[in-house]
Structures are given as C-alpha cells and as structure tokens.
FIDRENTOR-844113 format. One line per 8 residues: their letters; for each residue x, y, z of C-alpha. Coordinates in Angstrom, 2 decimals, padded with zeros to 5 digits, always signed. Example, Ala and Ser with C-alpha at 12.3 -4.5 7.8 and 13.67 -1.06 7.14 Angstrom:
AS	+012.30 -004.50 +007.80 | +013.67 -001.06 +007.14 $
END
This chain:
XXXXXXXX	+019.20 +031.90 +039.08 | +020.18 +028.69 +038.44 | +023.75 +027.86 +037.98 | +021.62 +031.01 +036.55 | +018.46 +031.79 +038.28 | +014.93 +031.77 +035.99 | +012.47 +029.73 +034.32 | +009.61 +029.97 +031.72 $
XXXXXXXX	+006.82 +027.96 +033.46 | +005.85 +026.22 +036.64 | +006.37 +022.95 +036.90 | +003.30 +020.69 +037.45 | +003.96 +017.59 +039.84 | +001.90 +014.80 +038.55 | -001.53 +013.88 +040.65 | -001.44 +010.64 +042.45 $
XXXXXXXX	-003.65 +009.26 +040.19 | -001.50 +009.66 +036.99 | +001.83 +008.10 +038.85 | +002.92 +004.37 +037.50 | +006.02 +002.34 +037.31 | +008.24 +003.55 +034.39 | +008.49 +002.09 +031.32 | +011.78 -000.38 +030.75 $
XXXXXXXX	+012.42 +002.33 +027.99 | +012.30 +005.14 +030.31 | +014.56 +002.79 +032.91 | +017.05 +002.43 +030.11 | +017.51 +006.02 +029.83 | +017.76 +007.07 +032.73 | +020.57 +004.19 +033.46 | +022.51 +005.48 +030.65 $
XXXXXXXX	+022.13 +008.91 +032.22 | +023.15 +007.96 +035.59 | +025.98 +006.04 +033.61 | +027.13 +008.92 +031.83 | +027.31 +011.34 +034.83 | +029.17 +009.12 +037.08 | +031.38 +008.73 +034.19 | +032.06 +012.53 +034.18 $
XXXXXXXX	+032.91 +012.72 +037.79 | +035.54 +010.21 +037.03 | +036.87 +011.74 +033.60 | +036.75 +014.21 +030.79 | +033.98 +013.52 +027.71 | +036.60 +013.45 +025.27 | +038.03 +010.28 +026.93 | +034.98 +008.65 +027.28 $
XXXXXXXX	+033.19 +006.47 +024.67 | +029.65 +005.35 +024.02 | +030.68 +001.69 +024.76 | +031.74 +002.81 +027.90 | +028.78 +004.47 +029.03 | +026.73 +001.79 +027.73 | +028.67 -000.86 +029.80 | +028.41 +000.78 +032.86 $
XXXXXXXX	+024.54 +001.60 +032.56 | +024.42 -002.37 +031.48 | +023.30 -001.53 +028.11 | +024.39 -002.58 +024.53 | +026.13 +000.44 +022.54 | +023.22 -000.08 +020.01 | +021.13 +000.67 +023.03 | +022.44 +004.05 +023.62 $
XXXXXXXX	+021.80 +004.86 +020.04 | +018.45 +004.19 +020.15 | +017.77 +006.90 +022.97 | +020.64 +009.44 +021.83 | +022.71 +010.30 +018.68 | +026.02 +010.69 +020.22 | +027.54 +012.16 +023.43 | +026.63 +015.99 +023.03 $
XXXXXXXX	+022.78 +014.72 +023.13 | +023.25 +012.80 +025.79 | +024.85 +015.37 +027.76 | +022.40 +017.86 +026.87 | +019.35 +015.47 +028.07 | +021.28 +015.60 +031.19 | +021.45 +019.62 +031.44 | +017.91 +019.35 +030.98 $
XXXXXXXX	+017.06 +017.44 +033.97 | +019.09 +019.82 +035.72 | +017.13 +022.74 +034.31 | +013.81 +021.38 +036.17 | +015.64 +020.83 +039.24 | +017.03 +024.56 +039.37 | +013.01 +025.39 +038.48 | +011.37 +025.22 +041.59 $
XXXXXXXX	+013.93 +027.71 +044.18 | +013.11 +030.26 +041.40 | +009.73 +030.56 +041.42 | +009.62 +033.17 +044.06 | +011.42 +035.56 +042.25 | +009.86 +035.32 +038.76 | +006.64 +035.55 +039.90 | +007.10 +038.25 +042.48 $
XXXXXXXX	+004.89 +036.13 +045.37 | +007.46 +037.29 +048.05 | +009.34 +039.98 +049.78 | +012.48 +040.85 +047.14 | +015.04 +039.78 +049.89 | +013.41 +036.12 +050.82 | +012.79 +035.29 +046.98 | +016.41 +036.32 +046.46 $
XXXXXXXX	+017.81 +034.15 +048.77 | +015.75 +031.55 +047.76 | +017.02 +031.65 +044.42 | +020.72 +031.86 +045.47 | +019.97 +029.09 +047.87 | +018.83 +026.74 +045.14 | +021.39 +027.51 +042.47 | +024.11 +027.23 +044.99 $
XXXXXXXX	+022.55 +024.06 +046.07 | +022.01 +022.67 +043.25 | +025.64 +023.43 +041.59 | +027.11 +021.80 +044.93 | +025.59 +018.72 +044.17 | +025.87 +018.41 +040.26 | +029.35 +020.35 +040.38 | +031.54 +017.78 +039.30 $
XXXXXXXX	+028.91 +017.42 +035.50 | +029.13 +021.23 +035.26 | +032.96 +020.98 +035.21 | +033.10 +018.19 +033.01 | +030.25 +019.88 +030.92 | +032.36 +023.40 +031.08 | +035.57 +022.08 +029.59 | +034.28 +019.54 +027.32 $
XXXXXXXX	+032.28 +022.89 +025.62 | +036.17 +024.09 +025.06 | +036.77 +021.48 +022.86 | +033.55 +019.85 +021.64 | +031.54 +022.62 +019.32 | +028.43 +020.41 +019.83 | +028.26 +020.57 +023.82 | +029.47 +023.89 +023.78 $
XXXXXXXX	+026.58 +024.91 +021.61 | +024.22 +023.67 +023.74 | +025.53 +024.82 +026.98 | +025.16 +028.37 +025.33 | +021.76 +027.57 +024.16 | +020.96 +026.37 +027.99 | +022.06 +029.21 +029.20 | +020.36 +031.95 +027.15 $
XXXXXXXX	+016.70 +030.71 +028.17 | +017.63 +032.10 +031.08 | +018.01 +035.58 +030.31 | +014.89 +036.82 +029.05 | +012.84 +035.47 +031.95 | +015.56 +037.33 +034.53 | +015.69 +040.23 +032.18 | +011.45 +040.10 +032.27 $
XXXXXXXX	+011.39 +039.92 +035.86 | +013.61 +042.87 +036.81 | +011.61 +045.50 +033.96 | +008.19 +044.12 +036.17 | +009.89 +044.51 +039.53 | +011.63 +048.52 +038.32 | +007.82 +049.27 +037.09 | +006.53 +047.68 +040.57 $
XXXXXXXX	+008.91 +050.08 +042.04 | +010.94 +047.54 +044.06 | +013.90 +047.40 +041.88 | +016.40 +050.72 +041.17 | +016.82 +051.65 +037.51 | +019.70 +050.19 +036.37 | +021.38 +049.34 +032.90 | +019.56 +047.34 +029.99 $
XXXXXXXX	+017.74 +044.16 +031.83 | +018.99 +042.14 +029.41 | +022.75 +042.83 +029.50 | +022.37 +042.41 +033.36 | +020.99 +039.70 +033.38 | +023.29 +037.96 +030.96 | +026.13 +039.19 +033.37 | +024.68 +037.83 +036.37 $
XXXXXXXX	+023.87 +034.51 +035.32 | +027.58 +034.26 +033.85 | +028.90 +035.51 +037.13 | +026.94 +032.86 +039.08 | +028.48 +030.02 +035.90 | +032.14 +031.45 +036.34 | +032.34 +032.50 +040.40 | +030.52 +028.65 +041.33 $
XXXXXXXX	+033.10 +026.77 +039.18 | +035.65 +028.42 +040.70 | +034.17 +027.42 +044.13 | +033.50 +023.97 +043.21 | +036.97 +023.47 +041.51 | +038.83 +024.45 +045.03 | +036.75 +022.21 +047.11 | +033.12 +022.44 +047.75 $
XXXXXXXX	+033.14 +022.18 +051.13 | +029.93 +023.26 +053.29 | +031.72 +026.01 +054.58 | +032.61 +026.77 +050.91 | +028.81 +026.75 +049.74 | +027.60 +028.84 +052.74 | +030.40 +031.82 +051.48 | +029.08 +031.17 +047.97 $
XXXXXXXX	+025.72 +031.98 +049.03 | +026.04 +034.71 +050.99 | +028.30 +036.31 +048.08 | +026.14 +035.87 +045.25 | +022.86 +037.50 +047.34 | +024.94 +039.97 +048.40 | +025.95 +040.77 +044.73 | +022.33 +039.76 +043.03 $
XXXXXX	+020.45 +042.15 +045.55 | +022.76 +045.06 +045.31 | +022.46 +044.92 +041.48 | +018.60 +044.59 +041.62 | +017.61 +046.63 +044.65 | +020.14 +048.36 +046.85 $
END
C-alpha cells in the first residue's frame, strides 16, 4: 500500500557471508542519489541541472552520465529504492500470513511512514510529472505495478471468504492506491507533523478496511 500498498516478491536480505564494502562505483551512485534528493527538498527538477547535482554529490557532470542518461532516470532510480523500502510493511497483506485487520494496519503504517519521511521527493517527483513527460511516465509506470498485486490479493482474500464482494479488484485497487498518492500529498504539503501522520493513518485503515472487509 505503499504511497500504494503491494509488491511482486519478497525481498531477500543478503547472508552475512555475501556482505562487503561497496564498490567506488556503487558509492558514486548512491552520492549522486543522495545529491539529487536533497536537491529536491530544496527546489523543483526543472530548476535543477546535472552540474548541480553532480557538484553537490562531488562528482564531475561526465560522472553522472556514466550512471544515468538525464534527470528522469535518475529520479526514477530513486523511486525505485523507495519501492523496496515500501516492500517489507506489505508483506502481511499480500501473502495473507495475518489477521485482515493487523496486516492492514501494517500496510497503512508503512506507507504512511514511509511517505512522511520521503515526502518532500514525492512532491517534487508529483509536480515535476506535470511538466516533464519523462518523469511523469515513469511515476505512472511505478504506480501501476502496484495494482495487479492489490487487485490479486483482494480476488484470494473474497474467495478465502474474508473480504465482501465488491466492484472489479482492479478498478479498486487503482482507486485506493491513488487515494493513498493524492490524500498523503495533501497531508505532507500542510505540514507533516506527527500528529498529522497519526490522523493519516488512522484515516486511510479506516477507509482501506471498510472497502475490503466491513
């Protein structure tokens, strides 16, 4: 329910064994990343340029290149990272290991959790889409992978006979997971206060449960 609640596969932490020190390649990276993210907290895409996300992440702009074709890519490797964080409060309602309630909450918990901390990107990501046909592709492409694993898991939980019948799983599911995009930008773009995040959570169970089970 991530920003949008689902996934398509659990995540495997790496053994012991298999951890090392990252590559300077992979340190690169993920300084331009970090880079580019504080940048968005600070401004919009459109006025930011690859030289200066390369001079904050102490990179040359021929740098950046190498790891990403232009801004949209970048942006969308940071989405992804997102993604997996979002992965793990889902689990218990995609794979039905739970009682409906707790793996509901759990969900909420993690999406609202996880927008609170990243919810200055999603706004920058959200209106840079309104202008930039690139981001706003992907942030639609981002999105829809959600869907069909929330649509999946509420057909197996109406055949379980947890869930109610209810409209097409797909169409709700697309409107939840837009609710959860539109209502938590709202939140975030008044002031994402504790207080704030607690409401949000209680709101979105409230509406995710009564859609799914009430």
């Amino acid at each position: 329910m991530t920003g949008v609640l689902a996934v398509t596969s659990r995540p495997q932490p790496p053994r012991v064994a298999e951890r090392r020190k990252p590559y300077r390649g992979e340190e690169r990276r993920a300084a331009i990343l970090r880079a580019l993210e504080d940048l968005l907290q600070q401004r919009s895409l459109e006025e930011i340029g690859v030289a200066d996300i390369s001079e904050a992440a102490g990179v040359k702009r021929n740098t950046f290149y190498f790891y990403f074709a232009n801004k949209a890519v970048a942006v969308a490797a940071l989405l992804s990272e997102l993604f997996g964080e979002m992965f793990a409060g889902a689990i218990p309602f995609v794979e039905h290991d739970s009682d409906p309630a707790d793996s509901v909450r759990i969900a909420i918990d993690n999406t609202v959790a996880a927008w609170h901390k990243h919810h200055l990107l999603y706004h920058a990501v959200l209106d840079a889409s309104h202008s930039d046909a690139a981001v706003r592709e992907f942030w639609n492409k981002w999105l829809s992978q959600f869907i069909e694993p929330v649509a999946a898991t509420i057909d197996s939980e109406r055949k379980a006979g947890r869930a109610r019948p209810g409209p097409n799983s797909l169409s709700l599911a697309s409107a939840l997971i837009s609710m959860n995009v539109t209502f938590l930008d709202s939140v975030g773009r008044s002031g994402f206060t504790a207080e704030a995040a607690e409401e949000a959570r209680q709101t979105l169970f409230h509406v995710w449960f009564s859609a799914l089970y009430s």
